[in-house]
mmCIF entry with sequence, helices, sheets and N, C-alpha, C, O atoms, coordinates in Angstrom:
data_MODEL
# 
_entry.id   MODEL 
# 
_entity.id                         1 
_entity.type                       polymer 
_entity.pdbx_number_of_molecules   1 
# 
_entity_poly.entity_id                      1 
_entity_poly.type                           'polypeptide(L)' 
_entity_poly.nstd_linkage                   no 
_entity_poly.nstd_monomer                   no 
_entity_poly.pdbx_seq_one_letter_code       
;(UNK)(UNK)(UNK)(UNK)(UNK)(UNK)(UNK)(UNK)(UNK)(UNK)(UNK)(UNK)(UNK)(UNK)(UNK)(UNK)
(UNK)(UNK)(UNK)(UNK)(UNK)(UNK)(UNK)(UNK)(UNK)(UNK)(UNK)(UNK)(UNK)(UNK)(UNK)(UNK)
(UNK)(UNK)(UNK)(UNK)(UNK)(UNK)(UNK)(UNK)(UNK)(UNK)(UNK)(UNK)(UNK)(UNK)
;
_entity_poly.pdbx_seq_one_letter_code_can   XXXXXXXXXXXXXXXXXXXXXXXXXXXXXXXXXXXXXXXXXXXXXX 
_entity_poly.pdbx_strand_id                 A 
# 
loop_
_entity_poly_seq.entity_id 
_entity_poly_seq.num 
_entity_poly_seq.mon_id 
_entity_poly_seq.hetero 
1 1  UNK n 
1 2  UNK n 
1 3  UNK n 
1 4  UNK n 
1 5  UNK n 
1 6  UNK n 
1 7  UNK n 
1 8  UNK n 
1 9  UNK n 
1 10 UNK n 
1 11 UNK n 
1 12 UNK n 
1 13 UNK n 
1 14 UNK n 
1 15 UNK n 
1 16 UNK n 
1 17 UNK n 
1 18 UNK n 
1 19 UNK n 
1 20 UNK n 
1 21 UNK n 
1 22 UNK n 
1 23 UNK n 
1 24 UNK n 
1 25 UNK n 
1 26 UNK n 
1 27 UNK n 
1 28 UNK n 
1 29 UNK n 
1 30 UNK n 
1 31 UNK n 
1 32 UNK n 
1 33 UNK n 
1 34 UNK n 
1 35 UNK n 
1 36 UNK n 
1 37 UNK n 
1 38 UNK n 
1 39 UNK n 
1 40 UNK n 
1 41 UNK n 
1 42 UNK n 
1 43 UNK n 
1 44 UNK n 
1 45 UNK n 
1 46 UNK n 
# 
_struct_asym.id          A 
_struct_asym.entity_id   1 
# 
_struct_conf.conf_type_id            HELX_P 
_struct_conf.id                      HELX_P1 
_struct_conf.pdbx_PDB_helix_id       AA1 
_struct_conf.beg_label_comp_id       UNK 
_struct_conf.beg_label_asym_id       A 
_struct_conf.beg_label_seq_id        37 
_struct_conf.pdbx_beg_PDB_ins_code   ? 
_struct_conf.end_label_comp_id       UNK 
_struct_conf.end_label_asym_id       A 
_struct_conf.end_label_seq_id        39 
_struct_conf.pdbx_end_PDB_ins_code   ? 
_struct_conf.beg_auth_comp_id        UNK 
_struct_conf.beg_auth_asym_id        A 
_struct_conf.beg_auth_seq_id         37 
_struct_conf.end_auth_comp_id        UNK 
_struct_conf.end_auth_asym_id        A 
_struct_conf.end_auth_seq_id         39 
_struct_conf.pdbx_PDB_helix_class    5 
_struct_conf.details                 ? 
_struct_conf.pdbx_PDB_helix_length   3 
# 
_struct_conf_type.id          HELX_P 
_struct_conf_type.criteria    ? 
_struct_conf_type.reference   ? 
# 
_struct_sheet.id               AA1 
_struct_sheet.type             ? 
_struct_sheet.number_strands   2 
_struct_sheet.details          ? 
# 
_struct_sheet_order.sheet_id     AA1 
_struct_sheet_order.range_id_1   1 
_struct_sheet_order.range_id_2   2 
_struct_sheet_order.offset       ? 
_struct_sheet_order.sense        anti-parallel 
# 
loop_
_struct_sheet_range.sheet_id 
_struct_sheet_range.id 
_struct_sheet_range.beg_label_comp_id 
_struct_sheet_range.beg_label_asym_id 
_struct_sheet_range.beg_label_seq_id 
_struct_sheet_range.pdbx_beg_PDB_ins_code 
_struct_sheet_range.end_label_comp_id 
_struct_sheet_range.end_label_asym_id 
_struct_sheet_range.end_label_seq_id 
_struct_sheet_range.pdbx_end_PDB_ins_code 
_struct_sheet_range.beg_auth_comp_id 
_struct_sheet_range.beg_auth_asym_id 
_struct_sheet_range.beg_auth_seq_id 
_struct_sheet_range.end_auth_comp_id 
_struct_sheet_range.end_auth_asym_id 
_struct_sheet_range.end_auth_seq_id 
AA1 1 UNK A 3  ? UNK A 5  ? UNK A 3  UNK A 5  
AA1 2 UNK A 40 ? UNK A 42 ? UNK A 40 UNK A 42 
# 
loop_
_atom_site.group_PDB 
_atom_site.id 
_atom_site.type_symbol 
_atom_site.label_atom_id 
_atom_site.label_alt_id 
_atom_site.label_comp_id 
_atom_site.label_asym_id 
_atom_site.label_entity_id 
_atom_site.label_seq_id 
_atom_site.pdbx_PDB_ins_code 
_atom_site.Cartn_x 
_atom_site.Cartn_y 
_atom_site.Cartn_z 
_atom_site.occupancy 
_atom_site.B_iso_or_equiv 
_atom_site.pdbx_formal_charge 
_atom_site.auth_seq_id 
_atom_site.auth_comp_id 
_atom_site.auth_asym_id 
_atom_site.auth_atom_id 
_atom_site.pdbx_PDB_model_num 
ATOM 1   N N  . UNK A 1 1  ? 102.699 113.948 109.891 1.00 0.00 ? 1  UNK A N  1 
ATOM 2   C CA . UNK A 1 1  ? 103.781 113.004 110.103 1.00 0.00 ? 1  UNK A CA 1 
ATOM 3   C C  . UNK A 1 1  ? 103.395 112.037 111.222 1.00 0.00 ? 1  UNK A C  1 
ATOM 4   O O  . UNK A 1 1  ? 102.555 112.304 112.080 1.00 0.00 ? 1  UNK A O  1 
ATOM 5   N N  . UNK A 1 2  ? 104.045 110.949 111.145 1.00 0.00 ? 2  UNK A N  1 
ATOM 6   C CA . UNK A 1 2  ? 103.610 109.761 112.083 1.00 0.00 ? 2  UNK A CA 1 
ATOM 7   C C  . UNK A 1 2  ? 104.578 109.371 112.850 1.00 0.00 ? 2  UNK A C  1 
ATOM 8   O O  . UNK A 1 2  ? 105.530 110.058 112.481 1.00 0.00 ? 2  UNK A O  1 
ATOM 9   N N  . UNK A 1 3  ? 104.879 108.787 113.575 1.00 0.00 ? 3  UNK A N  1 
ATOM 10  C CA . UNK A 1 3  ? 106.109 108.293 114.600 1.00 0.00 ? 3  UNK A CA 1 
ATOM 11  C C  . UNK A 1 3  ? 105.731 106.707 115.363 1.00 0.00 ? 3  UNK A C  1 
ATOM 12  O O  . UNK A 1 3  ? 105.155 106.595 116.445 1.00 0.00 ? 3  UNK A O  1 
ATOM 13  N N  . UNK A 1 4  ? 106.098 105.836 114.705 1.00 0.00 ? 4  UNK A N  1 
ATOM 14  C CA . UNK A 1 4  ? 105.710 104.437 115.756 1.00 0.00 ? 4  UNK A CA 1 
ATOM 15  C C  . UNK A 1 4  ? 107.061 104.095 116.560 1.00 0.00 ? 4  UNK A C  1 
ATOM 16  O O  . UNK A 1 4  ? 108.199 104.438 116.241 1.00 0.00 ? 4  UNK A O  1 
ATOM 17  N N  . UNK A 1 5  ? 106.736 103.468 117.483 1.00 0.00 ? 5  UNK A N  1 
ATOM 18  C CA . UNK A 1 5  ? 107.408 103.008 118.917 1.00 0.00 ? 5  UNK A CA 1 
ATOM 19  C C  . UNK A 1 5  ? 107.806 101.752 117.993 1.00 0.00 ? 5  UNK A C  1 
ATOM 20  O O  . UNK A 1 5  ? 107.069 101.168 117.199 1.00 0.00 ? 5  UNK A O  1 
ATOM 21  N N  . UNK A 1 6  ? 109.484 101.415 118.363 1.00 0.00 ? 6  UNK A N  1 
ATOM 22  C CA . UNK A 1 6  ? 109.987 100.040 117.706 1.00 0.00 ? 6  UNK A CA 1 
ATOM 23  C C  . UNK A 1 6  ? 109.739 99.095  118.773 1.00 0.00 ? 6  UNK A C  1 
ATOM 24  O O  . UNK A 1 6  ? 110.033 97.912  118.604 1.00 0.00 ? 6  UNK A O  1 
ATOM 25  N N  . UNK A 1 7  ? 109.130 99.577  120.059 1.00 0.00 ? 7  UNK A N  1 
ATOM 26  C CA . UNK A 1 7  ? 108.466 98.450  120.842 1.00 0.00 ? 7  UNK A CA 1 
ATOM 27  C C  . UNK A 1 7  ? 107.751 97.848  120.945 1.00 0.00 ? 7  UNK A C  1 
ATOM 28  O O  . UNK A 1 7  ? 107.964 96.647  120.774 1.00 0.00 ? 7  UNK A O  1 
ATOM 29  N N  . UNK A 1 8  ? 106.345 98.363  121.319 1.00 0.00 ? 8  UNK A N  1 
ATOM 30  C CA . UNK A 1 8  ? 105.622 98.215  120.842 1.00 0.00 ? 8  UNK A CA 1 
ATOM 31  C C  . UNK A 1 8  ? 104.486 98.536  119.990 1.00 0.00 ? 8  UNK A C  1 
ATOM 32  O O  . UNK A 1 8  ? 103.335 98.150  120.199 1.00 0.00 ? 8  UNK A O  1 
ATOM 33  N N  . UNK A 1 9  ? 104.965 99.445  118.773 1.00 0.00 ? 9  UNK A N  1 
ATOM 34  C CA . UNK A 1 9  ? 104.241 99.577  117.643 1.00 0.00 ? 9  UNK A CA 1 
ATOM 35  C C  . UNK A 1 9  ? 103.041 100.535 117.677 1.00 0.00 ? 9  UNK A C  1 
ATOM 36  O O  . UNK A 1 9  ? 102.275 100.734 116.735 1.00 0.00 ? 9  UNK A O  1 
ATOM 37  N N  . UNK A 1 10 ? 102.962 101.317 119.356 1.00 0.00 ? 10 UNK A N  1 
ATOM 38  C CA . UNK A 1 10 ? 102.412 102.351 119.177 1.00 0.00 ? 10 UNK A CA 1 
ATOM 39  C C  . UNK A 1 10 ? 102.486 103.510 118.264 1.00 0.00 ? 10 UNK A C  1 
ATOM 40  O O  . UNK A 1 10 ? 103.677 103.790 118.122 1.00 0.00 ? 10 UNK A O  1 
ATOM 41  N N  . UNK A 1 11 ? 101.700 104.334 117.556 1.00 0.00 ? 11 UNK A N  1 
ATOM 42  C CA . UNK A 1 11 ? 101.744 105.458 116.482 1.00 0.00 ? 11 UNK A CA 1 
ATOM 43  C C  . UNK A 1 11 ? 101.541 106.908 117.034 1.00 0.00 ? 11 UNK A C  1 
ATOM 44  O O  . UNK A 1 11 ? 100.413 107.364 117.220 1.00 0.00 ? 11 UNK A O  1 
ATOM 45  N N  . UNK A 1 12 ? 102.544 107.522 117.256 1.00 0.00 ? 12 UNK A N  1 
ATOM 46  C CA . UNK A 1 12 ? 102.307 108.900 117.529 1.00 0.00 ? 12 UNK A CA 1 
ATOM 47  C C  . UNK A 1 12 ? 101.957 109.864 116.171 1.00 0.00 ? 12 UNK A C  1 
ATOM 48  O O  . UNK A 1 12 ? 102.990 110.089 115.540 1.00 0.00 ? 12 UNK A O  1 
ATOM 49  N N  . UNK A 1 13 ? 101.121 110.294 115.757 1.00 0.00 ? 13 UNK A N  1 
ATOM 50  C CA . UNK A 1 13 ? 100.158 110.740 114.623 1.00 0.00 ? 13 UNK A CA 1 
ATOM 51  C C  . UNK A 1 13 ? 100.083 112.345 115.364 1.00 0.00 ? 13 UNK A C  1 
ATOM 52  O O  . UNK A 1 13 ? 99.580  112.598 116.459 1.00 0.00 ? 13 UNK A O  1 
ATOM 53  N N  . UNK A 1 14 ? 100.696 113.255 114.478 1.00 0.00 ? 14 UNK A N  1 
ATOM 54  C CA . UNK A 1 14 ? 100.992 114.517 114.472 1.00 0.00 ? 14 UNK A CA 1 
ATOM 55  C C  . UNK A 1 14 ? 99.635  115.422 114.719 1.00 0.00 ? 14 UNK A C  1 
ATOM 56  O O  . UNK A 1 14 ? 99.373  116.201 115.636 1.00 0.00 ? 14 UNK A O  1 
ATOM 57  N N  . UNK A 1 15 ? 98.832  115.011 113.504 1.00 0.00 ? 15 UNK A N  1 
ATOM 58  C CA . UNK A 1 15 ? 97.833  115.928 113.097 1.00 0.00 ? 15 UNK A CA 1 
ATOM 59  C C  . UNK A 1 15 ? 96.740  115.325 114.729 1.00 0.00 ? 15 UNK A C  1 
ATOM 60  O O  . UNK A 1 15 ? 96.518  116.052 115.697 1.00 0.00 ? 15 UNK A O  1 
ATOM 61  N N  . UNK A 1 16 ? 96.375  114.239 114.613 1.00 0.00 ? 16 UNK A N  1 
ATOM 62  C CA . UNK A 1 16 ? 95.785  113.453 115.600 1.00 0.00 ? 16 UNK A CA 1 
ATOM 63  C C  . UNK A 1 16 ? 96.084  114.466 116.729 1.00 0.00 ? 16 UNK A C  1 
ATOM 64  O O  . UNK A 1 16 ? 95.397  115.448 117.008 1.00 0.00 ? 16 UNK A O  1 
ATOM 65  N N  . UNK A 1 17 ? 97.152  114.087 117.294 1.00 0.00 ? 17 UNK A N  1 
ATOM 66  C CA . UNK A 1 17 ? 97.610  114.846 118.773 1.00 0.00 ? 17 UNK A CA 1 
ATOM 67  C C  . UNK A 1 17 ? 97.931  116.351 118.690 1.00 0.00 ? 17 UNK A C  1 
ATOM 68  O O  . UNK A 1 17 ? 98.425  116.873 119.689 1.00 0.00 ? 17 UNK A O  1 
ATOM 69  N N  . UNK A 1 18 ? 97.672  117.180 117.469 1.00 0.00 ? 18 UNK A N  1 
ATOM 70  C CA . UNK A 1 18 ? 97.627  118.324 117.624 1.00 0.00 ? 18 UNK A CA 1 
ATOM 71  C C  . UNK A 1 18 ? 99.126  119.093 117.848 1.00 0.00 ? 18 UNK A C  1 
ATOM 72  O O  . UNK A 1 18 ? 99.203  120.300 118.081 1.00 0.00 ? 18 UNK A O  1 
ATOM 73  N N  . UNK A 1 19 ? 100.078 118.368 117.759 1.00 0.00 ? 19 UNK A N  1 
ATOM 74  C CA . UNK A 1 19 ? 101.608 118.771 118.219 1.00 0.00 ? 19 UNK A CA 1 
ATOM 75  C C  . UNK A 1 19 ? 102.769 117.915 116.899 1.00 0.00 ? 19 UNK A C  1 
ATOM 76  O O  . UNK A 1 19 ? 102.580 117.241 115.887 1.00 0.00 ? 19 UNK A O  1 
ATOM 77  N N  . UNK A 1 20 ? 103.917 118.411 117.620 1.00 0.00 ? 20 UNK A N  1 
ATOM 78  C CA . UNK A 1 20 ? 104.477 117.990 116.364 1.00 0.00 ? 20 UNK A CA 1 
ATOM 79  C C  . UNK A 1 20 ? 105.939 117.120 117.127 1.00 0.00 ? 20 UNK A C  1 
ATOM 80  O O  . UNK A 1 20 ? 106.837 117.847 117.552 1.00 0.00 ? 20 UNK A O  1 
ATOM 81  N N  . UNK A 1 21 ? 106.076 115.791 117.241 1.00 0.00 ? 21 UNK A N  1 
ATOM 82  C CA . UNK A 1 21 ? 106.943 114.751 117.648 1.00 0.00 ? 21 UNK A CA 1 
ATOM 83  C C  . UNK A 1 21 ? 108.204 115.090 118.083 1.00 0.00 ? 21 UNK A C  1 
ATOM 84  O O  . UNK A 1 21 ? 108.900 114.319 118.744 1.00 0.00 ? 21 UNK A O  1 
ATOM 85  N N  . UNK A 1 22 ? 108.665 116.608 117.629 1.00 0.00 ? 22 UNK A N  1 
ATOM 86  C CA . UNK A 1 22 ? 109.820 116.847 117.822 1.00 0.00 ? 22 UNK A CA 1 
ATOM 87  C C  . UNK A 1 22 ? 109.977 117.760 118.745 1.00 0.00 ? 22 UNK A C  1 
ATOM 88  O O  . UNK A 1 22 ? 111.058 118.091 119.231 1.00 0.00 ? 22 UNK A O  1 
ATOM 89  N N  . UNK A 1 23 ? 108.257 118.465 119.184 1.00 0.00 ? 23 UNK A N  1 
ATOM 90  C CA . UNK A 1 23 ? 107.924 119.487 119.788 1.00 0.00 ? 23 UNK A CA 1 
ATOM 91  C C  . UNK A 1 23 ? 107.889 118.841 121.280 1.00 0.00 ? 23 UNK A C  1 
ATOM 92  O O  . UNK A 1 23 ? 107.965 119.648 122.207 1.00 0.00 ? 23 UNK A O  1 
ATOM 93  N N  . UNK A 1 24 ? 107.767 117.274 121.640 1.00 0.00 ? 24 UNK A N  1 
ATOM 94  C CA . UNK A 1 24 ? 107.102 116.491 122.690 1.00 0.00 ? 24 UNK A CA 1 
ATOM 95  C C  . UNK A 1 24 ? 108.863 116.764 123.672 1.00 0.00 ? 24 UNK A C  1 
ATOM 96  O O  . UNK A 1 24 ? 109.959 116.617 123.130 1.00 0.00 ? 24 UNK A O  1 
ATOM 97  N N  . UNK A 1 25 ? 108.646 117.181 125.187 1.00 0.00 ? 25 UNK A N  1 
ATOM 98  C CA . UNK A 1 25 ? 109.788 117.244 126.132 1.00 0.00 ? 25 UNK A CA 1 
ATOM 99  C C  . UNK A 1 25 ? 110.463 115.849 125.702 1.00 0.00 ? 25 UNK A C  1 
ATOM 100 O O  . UNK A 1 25 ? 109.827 114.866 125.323 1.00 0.00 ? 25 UNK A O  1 
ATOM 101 N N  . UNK A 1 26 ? 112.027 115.941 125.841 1.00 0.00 ? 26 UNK A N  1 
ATOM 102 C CA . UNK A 1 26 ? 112.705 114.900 125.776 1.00 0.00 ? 26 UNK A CA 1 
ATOM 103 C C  . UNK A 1 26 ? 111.959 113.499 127.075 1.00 0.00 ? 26 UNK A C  1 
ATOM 104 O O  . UNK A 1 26 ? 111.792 112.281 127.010 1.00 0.00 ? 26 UNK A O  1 
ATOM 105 N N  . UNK A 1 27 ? 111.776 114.271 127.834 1.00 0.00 ? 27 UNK A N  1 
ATOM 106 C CA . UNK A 1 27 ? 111.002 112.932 129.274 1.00 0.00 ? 27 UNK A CA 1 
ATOM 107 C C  . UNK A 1 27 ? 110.137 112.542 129.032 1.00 0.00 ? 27 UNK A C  1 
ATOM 108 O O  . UNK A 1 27 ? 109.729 111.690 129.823 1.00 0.00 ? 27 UNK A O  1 
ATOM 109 N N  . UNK A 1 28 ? 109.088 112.911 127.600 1.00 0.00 ? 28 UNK A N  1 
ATOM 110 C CA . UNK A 1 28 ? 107.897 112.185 126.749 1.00 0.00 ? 28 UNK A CA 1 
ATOM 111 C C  . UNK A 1 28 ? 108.714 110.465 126.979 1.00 0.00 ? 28 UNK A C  1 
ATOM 112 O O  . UNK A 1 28 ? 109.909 110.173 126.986 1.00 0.00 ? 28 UNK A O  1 
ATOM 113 N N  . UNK A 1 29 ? 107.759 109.789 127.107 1.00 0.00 ? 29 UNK A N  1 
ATOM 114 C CA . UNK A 1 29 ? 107.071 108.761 127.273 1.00 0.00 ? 29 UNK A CA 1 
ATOM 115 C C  . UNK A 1 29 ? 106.433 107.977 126.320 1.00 0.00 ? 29 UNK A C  1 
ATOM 116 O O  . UNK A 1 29 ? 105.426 108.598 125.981 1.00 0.00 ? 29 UNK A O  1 
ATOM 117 N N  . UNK A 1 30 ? 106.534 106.588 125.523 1.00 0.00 ? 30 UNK A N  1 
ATOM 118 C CA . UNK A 1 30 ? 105.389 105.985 124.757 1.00 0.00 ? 30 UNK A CA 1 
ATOM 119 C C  . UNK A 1 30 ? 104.276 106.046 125.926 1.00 0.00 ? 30 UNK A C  1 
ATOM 120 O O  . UNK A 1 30 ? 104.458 105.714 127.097 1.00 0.00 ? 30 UNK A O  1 
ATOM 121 N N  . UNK A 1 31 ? 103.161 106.510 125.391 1.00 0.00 ? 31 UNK A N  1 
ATOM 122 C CA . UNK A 1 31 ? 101.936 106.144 126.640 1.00 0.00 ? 31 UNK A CA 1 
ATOM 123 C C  . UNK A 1 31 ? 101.513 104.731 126.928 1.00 0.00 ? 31 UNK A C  1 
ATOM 124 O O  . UNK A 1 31 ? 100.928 104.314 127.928 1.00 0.00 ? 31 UNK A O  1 
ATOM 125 N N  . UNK A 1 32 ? 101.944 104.030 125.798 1.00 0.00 ? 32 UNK A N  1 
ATOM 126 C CA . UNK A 1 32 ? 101.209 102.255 125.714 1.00 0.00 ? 32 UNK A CA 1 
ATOM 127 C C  . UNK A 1 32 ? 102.620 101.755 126.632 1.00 0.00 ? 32 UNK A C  1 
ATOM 128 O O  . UNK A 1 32 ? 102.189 101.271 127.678 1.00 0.00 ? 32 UNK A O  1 
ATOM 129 N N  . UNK A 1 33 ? 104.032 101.705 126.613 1.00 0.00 ? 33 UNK A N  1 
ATOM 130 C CA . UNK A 1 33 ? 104.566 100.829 126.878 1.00 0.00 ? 33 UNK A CA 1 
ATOM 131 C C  . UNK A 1 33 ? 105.388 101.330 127.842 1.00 0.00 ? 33 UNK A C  1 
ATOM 132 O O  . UNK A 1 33 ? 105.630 100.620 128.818 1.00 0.00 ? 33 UNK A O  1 
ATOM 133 N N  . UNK A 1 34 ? 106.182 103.148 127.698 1.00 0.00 ? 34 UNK A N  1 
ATOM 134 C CA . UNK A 1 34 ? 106.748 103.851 128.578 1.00 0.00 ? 34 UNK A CA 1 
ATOM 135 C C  . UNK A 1 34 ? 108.371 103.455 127.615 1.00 0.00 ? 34 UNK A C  1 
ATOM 136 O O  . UNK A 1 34 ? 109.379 103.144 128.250 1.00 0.00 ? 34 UNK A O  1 
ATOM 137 N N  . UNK A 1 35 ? 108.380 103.511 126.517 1.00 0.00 ? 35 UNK A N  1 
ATOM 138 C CA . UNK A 1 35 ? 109.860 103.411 125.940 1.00 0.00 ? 35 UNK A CA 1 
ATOM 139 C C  . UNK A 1 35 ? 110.107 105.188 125.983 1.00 0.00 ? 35 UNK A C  1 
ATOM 140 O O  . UNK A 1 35 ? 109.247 105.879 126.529 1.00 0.00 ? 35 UNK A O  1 
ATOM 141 N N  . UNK A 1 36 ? 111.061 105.683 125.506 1.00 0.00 ? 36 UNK A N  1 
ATOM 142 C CA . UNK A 1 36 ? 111.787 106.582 125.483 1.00 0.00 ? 36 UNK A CA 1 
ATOM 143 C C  . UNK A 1 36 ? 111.526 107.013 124.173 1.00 0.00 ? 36 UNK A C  1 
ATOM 144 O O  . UNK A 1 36 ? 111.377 106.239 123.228 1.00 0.00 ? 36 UNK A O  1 
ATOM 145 N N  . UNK A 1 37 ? 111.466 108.330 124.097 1.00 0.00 ? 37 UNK A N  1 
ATOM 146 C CA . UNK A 1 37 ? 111.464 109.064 122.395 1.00 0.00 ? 37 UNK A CA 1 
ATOM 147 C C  . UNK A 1 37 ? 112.288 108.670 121.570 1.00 0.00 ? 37 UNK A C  1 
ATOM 148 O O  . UNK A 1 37 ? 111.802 108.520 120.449 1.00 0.00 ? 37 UNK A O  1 
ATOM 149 N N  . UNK A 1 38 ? 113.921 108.310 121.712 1.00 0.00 ? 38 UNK A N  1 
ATOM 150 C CA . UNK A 1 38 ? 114.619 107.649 120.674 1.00 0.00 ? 38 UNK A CA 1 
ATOM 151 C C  . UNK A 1 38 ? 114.560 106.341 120.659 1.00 0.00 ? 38 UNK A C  1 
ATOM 152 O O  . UNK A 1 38 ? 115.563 105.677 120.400 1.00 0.00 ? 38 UNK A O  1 
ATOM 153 N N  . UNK A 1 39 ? 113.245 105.724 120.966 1.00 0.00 ? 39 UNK A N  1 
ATOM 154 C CA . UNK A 1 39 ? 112.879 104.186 120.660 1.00 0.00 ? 39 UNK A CA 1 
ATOM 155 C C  . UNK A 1 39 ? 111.756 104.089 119.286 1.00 0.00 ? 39 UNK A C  1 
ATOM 156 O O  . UNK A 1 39 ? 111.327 103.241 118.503 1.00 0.00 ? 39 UNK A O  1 
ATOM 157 N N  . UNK A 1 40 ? 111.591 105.753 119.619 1.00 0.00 ? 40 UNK A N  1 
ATOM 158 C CA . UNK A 1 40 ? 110.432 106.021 117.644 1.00 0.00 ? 40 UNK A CA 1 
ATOM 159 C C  . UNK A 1 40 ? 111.126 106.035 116.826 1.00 0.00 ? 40 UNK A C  1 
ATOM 160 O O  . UNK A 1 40 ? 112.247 106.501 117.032 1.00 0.00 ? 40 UNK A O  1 
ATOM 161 N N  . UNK A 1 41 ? 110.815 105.588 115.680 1.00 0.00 ? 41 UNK A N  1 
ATOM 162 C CA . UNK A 1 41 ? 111.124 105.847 114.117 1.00 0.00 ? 41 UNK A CA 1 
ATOM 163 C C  . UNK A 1 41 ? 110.230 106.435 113.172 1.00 0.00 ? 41 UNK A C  1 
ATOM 164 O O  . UNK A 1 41 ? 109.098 105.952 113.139 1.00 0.00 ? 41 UNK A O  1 
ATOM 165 N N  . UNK A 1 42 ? 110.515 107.436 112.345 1.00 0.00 ? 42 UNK A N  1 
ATOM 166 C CA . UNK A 1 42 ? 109.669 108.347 111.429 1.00 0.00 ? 42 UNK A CA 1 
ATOM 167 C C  . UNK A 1 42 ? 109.047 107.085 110.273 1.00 0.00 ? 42 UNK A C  1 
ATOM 168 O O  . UNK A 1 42 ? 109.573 106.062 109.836 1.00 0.00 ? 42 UNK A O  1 
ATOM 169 N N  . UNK A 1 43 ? 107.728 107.703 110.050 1.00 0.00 ? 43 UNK A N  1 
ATOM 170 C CA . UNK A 1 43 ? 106.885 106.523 109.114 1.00 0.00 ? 43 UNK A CA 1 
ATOM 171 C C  . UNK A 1 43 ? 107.170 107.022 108.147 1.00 0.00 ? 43 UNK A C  1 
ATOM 172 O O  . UNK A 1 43 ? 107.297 108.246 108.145 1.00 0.00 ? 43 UNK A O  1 
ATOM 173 N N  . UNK A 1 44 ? 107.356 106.363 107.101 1.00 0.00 ? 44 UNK A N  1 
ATOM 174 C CA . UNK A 1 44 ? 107.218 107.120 105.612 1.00 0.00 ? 44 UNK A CA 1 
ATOM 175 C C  . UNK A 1 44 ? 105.909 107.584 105.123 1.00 0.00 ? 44 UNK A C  1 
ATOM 176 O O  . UNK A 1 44 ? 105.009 106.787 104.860 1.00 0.00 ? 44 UNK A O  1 
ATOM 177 N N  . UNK A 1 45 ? 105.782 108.884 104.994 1.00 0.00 ? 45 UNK A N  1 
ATOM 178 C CA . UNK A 1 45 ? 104.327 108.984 104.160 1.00 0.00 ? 45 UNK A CA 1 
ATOM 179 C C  . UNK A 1 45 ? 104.066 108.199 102.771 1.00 0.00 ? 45 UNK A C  1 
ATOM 180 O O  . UNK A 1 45 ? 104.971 107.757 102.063 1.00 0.00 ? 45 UNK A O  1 
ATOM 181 N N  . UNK A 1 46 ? 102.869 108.110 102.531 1.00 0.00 ? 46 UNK A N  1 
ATOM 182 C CA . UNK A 1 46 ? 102.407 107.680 101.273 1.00 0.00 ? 46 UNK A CA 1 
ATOM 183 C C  . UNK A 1 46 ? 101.760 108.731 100.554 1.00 0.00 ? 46 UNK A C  1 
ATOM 184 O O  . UNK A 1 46 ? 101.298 108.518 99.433  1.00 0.00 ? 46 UNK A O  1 
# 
């Protein structure tokens, strides 16, 4: 599963980071911009 930032368009990528988006502390952080976890939106797989 994937997760991009509606800020700036960073991709949090599940398999990539070894964890799972929902697993990340609420005080997670975008690392590129510093938005907040409910600033992601779930990607649709293909």
């Amino acid at each position: 599963m994937k997760w991009q930032c509606t800020i700036c368009g960073y991709i949090f990528d599940e398999a990539k980071e070894g964890k799972r988006f929902e697993d990340l502390p609420d005080t997670w952080v975008c690392p590129q911009c510093g938005a907040t976890k409910d600033m992601f939106q779930k990607l649709e797989e293909n």
